[in-house]
N, CA, C and O atoms as a Tripos MOL2 file, in Angstrom:
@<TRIPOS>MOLECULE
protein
  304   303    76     0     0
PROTEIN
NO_CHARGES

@<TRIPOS>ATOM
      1 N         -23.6990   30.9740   14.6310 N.3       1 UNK1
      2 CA        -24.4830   30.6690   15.8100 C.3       1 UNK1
      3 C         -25.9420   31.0340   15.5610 C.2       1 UNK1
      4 O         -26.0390   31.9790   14.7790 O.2       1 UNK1
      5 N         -26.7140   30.7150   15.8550 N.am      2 UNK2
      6 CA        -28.5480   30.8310   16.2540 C.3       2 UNK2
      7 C         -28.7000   31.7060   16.9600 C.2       2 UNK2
      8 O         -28.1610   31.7690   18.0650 O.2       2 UNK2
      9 N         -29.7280   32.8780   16.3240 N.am      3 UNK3
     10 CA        -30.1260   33.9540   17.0860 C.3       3 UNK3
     11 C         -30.2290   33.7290   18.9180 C.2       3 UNK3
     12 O         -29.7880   34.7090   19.5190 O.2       3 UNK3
     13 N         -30.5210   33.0790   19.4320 N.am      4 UNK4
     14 CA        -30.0420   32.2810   20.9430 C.3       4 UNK4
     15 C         -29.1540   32.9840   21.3210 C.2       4 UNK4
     16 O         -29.3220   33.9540   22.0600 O.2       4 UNK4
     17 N         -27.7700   32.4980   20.7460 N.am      5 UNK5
     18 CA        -27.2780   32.4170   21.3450 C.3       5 UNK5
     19 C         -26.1700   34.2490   20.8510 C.2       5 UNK5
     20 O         -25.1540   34.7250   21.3570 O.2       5 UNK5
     21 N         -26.7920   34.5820   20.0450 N.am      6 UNK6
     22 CA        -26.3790   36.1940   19.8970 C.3       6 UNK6
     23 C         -27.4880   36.6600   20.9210 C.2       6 UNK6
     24 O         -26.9890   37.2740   21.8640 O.2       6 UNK6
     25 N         -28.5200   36.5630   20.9690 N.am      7 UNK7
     26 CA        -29.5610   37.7180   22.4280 C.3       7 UNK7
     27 C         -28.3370   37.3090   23.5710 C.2       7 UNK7
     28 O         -27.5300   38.1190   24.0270 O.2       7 UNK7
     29 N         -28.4060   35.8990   23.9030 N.am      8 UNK8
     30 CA        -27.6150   35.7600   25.2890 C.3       8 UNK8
     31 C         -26.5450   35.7960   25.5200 C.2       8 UNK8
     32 O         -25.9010   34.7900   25.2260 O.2       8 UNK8
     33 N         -25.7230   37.1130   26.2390 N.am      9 UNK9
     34 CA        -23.8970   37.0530   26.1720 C.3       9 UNK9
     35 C         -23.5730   36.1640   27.3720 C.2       9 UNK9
     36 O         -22.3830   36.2550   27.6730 O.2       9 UNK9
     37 N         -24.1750   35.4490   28.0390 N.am     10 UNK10
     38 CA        -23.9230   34.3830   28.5750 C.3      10 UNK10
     39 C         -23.9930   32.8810   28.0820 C.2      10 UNK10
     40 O         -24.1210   31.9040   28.8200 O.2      10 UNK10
     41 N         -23.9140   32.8720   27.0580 N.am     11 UNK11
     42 CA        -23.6570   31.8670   25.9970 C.3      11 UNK11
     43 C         -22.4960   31.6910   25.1440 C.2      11 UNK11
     44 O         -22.5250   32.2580   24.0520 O.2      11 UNK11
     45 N         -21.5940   31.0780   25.4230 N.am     12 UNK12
     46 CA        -19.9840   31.4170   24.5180 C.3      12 UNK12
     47 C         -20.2750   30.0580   23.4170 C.2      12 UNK12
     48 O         -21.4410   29.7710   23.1480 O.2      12 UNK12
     49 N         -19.3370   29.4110   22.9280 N.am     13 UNK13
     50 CA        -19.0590   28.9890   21.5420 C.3      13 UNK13
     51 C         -19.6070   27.3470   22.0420 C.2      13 UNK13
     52 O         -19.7890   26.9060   23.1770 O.2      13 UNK13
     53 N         -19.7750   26.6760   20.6710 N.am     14 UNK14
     54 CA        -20.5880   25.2270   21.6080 C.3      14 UNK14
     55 C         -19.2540   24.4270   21.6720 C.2      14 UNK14
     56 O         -18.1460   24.6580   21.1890 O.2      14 UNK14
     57 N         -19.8290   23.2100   22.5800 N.am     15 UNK15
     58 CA        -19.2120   22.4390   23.1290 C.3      15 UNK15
     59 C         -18.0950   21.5400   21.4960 C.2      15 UNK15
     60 O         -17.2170   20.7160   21.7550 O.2      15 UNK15
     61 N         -18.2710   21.7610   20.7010 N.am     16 UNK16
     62 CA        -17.5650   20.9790   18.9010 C.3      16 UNK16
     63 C         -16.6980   22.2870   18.6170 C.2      16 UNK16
     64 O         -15.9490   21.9030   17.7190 O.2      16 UNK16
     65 N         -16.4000   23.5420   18.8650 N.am     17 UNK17
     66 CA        -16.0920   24.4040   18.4640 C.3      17 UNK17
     67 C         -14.8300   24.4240   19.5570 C.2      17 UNK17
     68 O         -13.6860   24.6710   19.1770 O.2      17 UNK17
     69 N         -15.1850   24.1090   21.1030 N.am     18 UNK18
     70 CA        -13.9980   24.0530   22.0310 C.3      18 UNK18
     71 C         -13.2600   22.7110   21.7230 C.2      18 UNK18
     72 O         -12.0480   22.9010   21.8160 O.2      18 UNK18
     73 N         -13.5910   21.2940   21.3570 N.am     19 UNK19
     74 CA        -13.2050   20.5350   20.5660 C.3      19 UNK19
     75 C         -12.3850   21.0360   19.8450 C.2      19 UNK19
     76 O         -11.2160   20.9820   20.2270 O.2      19 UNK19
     77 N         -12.6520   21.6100   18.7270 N.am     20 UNK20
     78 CA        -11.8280   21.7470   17.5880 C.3      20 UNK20
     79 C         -10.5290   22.7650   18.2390 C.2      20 UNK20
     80 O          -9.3360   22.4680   18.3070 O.2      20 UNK20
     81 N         -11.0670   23.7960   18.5940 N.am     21 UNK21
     82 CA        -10.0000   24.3620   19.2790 C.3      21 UNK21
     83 C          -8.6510   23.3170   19.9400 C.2      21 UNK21
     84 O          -7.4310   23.2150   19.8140 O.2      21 UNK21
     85 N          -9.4430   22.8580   20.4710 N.am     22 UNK22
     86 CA         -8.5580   21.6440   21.4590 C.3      22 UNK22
     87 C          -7.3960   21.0410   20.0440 C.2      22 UNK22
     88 O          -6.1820   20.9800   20.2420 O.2      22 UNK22
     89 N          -8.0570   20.6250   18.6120 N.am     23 UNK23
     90 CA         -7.6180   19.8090   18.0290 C.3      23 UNK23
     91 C          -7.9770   18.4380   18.7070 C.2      23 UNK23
     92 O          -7.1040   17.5700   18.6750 O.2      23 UNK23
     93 N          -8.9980   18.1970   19.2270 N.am     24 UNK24
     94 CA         -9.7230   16.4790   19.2900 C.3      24 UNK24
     95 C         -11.0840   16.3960   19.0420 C.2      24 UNK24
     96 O         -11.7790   15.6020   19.6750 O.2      24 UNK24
     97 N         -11.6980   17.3710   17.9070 N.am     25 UNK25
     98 CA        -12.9600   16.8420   17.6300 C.3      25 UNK25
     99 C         -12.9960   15.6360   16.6670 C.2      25 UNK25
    100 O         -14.0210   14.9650   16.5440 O.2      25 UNK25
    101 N         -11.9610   15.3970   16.0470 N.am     26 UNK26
    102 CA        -12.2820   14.6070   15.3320 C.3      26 UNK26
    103 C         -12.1210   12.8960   16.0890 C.2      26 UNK26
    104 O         -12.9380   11.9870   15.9380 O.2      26 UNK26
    105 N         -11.0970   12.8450   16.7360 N.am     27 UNK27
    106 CA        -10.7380   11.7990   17.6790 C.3      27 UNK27
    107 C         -12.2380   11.3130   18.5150 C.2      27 UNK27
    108 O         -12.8890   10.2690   18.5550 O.2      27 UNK27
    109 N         -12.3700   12.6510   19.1220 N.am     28 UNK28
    110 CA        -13.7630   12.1460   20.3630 C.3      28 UNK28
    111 C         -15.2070   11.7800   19.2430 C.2      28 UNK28
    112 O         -16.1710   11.1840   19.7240 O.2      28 UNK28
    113 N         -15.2130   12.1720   17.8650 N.am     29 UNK29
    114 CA        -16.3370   11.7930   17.3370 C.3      29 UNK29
    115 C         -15.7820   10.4290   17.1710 C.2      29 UNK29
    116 O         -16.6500    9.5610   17.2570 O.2      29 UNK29
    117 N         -14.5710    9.9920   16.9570 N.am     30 UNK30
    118 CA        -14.3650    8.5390   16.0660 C.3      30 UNK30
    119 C         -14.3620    7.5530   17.5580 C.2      30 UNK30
    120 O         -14.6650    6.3780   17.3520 O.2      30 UNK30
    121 N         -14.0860    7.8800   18.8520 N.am     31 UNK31
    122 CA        -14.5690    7.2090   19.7970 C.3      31 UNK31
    123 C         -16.1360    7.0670   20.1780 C.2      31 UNK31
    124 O         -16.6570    6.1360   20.7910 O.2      31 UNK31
    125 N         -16.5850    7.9140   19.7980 N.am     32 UNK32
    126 CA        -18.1560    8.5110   20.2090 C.3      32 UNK32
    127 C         -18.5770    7.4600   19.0860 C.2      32 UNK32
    128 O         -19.1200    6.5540   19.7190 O.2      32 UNK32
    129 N         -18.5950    7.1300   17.7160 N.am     33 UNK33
    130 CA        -19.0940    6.4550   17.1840 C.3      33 UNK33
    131 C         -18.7010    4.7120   17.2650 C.2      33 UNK33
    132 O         -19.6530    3.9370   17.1790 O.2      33 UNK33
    133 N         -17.4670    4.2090   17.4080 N.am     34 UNK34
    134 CA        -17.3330    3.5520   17.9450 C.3      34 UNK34
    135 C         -17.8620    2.6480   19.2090 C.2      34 UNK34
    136 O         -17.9490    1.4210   19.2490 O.2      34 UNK34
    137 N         -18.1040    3.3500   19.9600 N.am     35 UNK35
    138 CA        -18.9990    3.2590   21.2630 C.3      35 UNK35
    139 C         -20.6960    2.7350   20.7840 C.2      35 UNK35
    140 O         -21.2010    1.6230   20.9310 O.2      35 UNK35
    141 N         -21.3150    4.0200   20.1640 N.am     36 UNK36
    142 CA        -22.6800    3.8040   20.3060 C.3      36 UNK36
    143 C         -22.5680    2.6030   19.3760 C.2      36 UNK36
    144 O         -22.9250    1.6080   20.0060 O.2      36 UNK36
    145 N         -22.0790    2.1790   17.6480 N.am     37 UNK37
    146 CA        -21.5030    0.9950   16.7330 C.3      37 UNK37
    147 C         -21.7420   -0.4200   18.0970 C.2      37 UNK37
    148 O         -22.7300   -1.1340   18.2620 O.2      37 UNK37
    149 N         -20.5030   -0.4050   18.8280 N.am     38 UNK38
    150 CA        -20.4820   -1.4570   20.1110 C.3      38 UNK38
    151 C         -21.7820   -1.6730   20.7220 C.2      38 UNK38
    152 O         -22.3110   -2.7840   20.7030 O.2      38 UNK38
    153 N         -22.4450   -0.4170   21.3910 N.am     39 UNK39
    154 CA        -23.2810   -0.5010   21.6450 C.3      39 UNK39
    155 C         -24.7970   -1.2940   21.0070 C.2      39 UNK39
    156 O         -25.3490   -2.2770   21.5000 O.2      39 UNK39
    157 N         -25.1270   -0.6960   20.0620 N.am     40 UNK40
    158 CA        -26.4040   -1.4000   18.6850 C.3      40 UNK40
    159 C         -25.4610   -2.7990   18.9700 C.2      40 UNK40
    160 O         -26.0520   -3.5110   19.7820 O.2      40 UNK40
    161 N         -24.0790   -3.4310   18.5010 N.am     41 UNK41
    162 CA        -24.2370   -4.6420   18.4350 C.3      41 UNK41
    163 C         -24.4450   -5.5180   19.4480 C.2      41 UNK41
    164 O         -24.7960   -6.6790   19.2340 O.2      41 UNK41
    165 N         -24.2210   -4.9730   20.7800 N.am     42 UNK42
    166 CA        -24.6910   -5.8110   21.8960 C.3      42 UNK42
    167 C         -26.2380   -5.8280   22.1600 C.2      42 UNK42
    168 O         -26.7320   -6.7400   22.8220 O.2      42 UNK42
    169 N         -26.8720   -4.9800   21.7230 N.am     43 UNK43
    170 CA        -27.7890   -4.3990   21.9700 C.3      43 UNK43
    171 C         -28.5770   -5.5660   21.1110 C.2      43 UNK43
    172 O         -29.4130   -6.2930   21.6470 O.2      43 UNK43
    173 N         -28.2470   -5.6550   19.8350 N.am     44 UNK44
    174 CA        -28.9290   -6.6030   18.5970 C.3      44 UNK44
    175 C         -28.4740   -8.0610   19.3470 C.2      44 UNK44
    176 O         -29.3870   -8.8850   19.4070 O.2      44 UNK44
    177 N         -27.1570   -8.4790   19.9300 N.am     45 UNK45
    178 CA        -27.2320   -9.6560   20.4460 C.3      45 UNK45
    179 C         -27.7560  -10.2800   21.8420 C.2      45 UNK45
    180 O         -27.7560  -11.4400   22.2540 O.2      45 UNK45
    181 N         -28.2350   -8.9770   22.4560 N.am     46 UNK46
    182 CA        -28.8330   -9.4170   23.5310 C.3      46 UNK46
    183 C         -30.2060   -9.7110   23.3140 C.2      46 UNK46
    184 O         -30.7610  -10.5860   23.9780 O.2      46 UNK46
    185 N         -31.0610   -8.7750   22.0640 N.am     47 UNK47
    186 CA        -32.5610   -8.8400   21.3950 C.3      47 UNK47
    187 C         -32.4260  -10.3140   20.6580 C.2      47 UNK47
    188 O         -33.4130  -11.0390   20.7820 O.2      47 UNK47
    189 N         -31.7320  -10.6370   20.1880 N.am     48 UNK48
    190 CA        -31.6600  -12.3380   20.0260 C.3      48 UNK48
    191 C         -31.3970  -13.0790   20.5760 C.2      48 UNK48
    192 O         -31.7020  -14.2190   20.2260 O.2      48 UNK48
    193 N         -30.6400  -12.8330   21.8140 N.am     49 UNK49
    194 CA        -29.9690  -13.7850   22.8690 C.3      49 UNK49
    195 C         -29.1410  -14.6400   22.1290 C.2      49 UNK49
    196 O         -29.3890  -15.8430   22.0490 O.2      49 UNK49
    197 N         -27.8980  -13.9670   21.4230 N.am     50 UNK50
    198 CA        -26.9590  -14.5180   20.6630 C.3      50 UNK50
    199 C         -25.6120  -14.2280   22.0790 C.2      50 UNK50
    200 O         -25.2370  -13.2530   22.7310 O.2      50 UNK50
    201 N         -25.2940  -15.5290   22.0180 N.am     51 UNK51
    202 CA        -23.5030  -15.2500   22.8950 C.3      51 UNK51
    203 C         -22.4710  -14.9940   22.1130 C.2      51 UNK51
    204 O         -22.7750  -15.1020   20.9250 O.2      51 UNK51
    205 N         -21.2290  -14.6600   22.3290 N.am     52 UNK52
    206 CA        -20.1900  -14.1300   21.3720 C.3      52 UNK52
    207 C         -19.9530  -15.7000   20.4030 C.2      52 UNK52
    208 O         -19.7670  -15.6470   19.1870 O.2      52 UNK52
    209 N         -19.9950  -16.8880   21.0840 N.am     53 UNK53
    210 CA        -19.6960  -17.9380   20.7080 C.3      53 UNK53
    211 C         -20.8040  -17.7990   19.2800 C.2      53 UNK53
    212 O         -20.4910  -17.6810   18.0950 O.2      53 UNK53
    213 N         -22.0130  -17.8550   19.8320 N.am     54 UNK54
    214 CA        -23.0780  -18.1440   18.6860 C.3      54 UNK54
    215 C         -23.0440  -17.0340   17.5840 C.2      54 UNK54
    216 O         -23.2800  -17.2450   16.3950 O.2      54 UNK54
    217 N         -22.7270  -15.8470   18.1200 N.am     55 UNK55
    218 CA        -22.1890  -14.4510   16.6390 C.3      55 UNK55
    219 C         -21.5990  -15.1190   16.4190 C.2      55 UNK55
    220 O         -22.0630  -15.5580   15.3660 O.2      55 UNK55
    221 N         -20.6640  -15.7100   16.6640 N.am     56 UNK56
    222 CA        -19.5810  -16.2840   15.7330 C.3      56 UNK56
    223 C         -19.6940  -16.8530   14.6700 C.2      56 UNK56
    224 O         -19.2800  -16.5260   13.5580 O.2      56 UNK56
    225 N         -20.4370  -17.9880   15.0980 N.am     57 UNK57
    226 CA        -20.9190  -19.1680   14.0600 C.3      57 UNK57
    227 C         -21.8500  -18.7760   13.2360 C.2      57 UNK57
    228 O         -22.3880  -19.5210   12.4170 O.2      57 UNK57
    229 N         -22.0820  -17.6940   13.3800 N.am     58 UNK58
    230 CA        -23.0450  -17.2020   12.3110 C.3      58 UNK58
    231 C         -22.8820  -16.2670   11.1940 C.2      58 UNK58
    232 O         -23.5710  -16.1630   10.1800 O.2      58 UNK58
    233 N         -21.6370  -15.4710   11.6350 N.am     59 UNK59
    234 CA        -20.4450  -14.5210   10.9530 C.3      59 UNK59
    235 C         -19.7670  -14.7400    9.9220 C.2      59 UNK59
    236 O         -18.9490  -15.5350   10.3850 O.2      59 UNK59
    237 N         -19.4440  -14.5930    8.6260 N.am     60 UNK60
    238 CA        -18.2160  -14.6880    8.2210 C.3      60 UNK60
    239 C         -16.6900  -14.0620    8.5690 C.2      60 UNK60
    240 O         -16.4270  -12.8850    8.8170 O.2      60 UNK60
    241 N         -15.8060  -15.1550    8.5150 N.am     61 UNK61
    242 CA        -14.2260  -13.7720    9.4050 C.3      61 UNK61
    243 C         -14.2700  -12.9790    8.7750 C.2      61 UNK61
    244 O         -13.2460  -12.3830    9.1080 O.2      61 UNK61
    245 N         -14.8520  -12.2170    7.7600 N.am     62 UNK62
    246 CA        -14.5070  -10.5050    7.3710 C.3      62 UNK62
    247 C         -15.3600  -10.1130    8.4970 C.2      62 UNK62
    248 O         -14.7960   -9.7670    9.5350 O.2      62 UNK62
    249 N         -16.7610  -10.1190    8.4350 N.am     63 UNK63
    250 CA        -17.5720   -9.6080    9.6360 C.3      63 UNK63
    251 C         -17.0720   -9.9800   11.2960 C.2      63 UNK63
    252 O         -17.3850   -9.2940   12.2690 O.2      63 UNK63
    253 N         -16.3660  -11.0250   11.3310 N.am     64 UNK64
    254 CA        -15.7730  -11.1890   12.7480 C.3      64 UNK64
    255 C         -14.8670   -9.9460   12.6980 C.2      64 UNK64
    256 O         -15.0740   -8.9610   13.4070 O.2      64 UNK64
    257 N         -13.9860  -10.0310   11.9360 N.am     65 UNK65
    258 CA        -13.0850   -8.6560   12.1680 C.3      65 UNK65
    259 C         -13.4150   -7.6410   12.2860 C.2      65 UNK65
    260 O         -12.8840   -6.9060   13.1190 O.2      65 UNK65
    261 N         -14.5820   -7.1630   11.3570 N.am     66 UNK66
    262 CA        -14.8860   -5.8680   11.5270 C.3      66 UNK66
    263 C         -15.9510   -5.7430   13.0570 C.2      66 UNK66
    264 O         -15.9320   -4.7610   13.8000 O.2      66 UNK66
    265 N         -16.7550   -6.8760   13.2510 N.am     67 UNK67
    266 CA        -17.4900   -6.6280   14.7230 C.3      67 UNK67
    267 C         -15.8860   -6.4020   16.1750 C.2      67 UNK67
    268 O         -15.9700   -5.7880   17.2390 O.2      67 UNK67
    269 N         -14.8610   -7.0190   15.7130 N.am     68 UNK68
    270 CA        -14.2680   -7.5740   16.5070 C.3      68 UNK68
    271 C         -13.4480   -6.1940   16.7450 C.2      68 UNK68
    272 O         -12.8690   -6.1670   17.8310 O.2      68 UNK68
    273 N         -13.2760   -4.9410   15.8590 N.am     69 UNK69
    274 CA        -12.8540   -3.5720   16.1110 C.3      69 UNK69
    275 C         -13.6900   -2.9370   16.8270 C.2      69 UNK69
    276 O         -13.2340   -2.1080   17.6140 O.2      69 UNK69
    277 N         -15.0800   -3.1390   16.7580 N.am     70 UNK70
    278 CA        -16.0870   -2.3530   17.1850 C.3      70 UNK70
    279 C         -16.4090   -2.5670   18.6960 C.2      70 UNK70
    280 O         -17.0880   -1.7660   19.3390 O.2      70 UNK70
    281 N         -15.7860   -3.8850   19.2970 N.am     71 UNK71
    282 CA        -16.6750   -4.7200   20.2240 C.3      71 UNK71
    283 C         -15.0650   -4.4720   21.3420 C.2      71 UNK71
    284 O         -15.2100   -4.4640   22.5640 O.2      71 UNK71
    285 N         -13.6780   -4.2960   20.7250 N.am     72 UNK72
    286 CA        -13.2280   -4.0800   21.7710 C.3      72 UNK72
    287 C         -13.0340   -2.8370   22.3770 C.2      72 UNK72
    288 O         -13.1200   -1.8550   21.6400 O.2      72 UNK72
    289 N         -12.7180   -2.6140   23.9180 N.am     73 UNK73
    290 CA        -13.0820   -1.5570   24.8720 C.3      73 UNK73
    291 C         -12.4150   -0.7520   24.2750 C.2      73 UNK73
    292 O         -11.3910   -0.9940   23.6370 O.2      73 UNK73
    293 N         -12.9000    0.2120   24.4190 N.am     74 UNK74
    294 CA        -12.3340    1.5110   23.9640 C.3      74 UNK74
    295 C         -11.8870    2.4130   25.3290 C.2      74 UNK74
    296 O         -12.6870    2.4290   26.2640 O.2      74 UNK74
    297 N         -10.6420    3.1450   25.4470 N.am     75 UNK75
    298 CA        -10.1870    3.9370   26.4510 C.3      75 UNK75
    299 C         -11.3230    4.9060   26.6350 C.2      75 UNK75
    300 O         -11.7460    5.5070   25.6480 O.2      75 UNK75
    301 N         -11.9520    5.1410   28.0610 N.am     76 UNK76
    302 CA        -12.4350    6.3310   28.1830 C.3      76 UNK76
    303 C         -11.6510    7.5320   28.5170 C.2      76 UNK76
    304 O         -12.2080    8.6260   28.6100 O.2      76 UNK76
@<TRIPOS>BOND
     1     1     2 1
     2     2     3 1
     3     3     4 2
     4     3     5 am
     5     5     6 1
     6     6     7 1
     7     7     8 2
     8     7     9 am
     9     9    10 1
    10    10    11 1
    11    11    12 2
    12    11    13 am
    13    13    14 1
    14    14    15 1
    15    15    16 2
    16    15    17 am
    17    17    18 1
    18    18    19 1
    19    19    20 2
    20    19    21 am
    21    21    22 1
    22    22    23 1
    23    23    24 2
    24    23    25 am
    25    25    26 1
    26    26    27 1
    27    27    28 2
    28    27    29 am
    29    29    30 1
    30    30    31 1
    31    31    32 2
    32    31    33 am
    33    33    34 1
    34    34    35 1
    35    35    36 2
    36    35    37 am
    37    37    38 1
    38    38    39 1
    39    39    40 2
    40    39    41 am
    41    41    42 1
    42    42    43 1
    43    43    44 2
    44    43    45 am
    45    45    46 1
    46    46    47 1
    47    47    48 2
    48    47    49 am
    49    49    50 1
    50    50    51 1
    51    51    52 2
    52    51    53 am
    53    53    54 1
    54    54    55 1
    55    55    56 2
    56    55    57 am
    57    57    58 1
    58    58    59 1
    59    59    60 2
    60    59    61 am
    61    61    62 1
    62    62    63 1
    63    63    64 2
    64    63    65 am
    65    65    66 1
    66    66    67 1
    67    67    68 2
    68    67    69 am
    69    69    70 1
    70    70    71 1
    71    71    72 2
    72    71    73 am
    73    73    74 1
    74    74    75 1
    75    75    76 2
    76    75    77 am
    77    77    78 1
    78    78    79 1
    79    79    80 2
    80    79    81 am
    81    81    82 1
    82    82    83 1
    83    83    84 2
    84    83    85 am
    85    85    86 1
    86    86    87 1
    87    87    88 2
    88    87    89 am
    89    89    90 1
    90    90    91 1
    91    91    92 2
    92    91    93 am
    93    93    94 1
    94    94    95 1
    95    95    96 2
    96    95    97 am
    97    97    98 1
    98    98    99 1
    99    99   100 2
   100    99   101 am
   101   101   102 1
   102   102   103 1
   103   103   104 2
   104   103   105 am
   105   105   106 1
   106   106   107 1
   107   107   108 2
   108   107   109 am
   109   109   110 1
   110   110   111 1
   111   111   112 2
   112   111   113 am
   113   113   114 1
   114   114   115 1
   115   115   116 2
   116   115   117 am
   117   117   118 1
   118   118   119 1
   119   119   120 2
   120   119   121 am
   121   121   122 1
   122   122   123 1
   123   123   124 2
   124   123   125 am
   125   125   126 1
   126   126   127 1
   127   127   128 2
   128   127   129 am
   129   129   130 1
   130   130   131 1
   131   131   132 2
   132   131   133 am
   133   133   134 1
   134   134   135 1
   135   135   136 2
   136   135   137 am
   137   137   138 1
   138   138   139 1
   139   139   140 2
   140   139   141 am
   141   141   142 1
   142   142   143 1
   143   143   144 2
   144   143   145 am
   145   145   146 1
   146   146   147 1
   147   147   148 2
   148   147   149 am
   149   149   150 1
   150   150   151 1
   151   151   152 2
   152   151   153 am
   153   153   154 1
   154   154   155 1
   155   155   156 2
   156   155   157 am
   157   157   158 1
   158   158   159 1
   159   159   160 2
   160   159   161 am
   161   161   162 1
   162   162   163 1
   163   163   164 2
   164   163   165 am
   165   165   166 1
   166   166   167 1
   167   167   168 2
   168   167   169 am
   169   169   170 1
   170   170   171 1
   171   171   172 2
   172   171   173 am
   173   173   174 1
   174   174   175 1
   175   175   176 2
   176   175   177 am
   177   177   178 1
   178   178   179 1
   179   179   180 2
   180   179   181 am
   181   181   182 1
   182   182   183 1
   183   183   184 2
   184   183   185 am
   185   185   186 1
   186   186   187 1
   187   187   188 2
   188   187   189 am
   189   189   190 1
   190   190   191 1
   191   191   192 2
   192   191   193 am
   193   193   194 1
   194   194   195 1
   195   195   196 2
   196   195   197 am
   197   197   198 1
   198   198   199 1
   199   199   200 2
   200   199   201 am
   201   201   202 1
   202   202   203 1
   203   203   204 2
   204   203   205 am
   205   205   206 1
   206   206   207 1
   207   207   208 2
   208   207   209 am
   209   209   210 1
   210   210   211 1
   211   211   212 2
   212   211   213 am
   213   213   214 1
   214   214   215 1
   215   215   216 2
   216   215   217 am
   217   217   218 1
   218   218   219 1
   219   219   220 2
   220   219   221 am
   221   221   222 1
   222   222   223 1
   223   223   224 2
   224   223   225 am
   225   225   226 1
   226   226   227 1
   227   227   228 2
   228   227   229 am
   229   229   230 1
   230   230   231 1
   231   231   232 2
   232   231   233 am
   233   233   234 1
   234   234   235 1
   235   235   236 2
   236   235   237 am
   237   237   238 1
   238   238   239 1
   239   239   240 2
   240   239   241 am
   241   241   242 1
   242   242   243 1
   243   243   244 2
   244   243   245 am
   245   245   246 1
   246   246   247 1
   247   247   248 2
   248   247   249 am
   249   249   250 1
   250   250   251 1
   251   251   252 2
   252   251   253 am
   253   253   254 1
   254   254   255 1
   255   255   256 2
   256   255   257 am
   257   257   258 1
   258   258   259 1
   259   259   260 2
   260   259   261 am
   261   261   262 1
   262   262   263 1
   263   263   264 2
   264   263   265 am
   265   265   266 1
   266   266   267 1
   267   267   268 2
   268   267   269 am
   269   269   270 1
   270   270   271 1
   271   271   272 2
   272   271   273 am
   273   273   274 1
   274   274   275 1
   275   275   276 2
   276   275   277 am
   277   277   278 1
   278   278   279 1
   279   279   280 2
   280   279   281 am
   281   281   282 1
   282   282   283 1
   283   283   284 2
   284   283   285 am
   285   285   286 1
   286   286   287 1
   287   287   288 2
   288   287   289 am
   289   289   290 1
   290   290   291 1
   291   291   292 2
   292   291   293 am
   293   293   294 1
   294   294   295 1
   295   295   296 2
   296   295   297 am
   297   297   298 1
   298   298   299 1
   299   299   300 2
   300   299   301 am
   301   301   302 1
   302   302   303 1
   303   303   304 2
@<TRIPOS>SUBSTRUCTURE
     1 UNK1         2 RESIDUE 1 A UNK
     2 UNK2         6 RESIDUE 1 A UNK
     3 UNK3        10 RESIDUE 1 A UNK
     4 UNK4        14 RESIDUE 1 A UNK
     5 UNK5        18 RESIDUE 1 A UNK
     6 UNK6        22 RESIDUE 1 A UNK
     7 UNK7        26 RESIDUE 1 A UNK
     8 UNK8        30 RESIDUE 1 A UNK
     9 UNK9        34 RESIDUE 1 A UNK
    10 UNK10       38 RESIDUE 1 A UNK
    11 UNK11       42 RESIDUE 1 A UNK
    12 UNK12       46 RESIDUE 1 A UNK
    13 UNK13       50 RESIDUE 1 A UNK
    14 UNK14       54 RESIDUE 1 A UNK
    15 UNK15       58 RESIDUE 1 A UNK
    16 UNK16       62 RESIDUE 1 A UNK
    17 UNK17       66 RESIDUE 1 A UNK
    18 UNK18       70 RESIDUE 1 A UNK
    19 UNK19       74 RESIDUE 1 A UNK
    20 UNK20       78 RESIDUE 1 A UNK
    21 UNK21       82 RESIDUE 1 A UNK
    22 UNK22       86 RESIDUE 1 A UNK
    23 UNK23       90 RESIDUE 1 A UNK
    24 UNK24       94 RESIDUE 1 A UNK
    25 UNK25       98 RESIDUE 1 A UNK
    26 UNK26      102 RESIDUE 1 A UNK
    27 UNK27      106 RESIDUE 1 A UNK
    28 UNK28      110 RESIDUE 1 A UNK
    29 UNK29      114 RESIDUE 1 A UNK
    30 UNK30      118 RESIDUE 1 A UNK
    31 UNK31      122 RESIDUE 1 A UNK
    32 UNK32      126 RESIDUE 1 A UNK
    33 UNK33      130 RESIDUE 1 A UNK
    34 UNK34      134 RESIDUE 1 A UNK
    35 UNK35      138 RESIDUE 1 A UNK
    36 UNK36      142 RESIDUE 1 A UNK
    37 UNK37      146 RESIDUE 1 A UNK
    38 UNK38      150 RESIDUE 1 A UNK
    39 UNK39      154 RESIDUE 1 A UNK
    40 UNK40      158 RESIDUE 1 A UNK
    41 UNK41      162 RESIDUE 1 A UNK
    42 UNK42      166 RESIDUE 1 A UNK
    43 UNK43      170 RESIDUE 1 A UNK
    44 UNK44      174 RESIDUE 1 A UNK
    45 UNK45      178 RESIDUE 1 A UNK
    46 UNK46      182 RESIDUE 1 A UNK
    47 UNK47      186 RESIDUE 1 A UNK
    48 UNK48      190 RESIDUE 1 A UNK
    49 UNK49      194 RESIDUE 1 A UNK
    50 UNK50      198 RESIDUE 1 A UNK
    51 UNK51      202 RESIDUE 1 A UNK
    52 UNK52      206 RESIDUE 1 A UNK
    53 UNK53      210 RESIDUE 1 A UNK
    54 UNK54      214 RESIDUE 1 A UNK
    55 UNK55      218 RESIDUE 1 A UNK
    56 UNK56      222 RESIDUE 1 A UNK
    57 UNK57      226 RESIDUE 1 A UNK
    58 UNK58      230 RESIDUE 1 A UNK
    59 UNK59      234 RESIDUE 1 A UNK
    60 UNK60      238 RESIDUE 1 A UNK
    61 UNK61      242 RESIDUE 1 A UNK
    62 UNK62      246 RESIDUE 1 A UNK
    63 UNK63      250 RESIDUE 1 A UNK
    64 UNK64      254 RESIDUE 1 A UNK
    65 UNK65      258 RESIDUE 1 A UNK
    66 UNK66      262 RESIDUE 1 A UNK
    67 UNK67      266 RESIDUE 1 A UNK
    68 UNK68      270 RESIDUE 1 A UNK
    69 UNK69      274 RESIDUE 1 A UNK
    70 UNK70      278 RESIDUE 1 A UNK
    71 UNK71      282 RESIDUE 1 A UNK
    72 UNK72      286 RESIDUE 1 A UNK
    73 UNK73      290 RESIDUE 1 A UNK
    74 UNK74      294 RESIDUE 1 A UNK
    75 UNK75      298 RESIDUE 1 A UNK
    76 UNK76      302 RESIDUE 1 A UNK
């Protein structure tokens, strides 16, 4: 921990450390990246004003597949 958070005993362990405890840090990072991934690509097709139709046609199916993991909803 960062001298911080040794001065302050009102500071307990960070929020990746109760994660791990849990046993789901690794899960909530692979949703967490997933998400923001989804995110940049809508983000890049709305800055072009590309529709899913027009990604398409512009894609090869390896890249359809791999956008096509990224792009569906993920459970919150």
């Amino acid at each position: 921990m960062n001298s911080q958070h040794e001065d302050n005993p009102h500071i307990g362990s960070s929020f990746d450390d109760f994660l791990s405890e849990e046993a789901i840090l690794d899960e909530v990072i692979a949703v967490a990246t997933k998400r923001v991934i989804a995110w940049q690509i809508s983000e890049g097709m709305s800055a072009l004003k590309l529709s899913k139709t027009a990604m398409a046609k512009k894609c090869t199916p390896a890249e359809l597949r791999l956008i096509g993991c990224w792009m569906k909803k993920i459970p919150a």
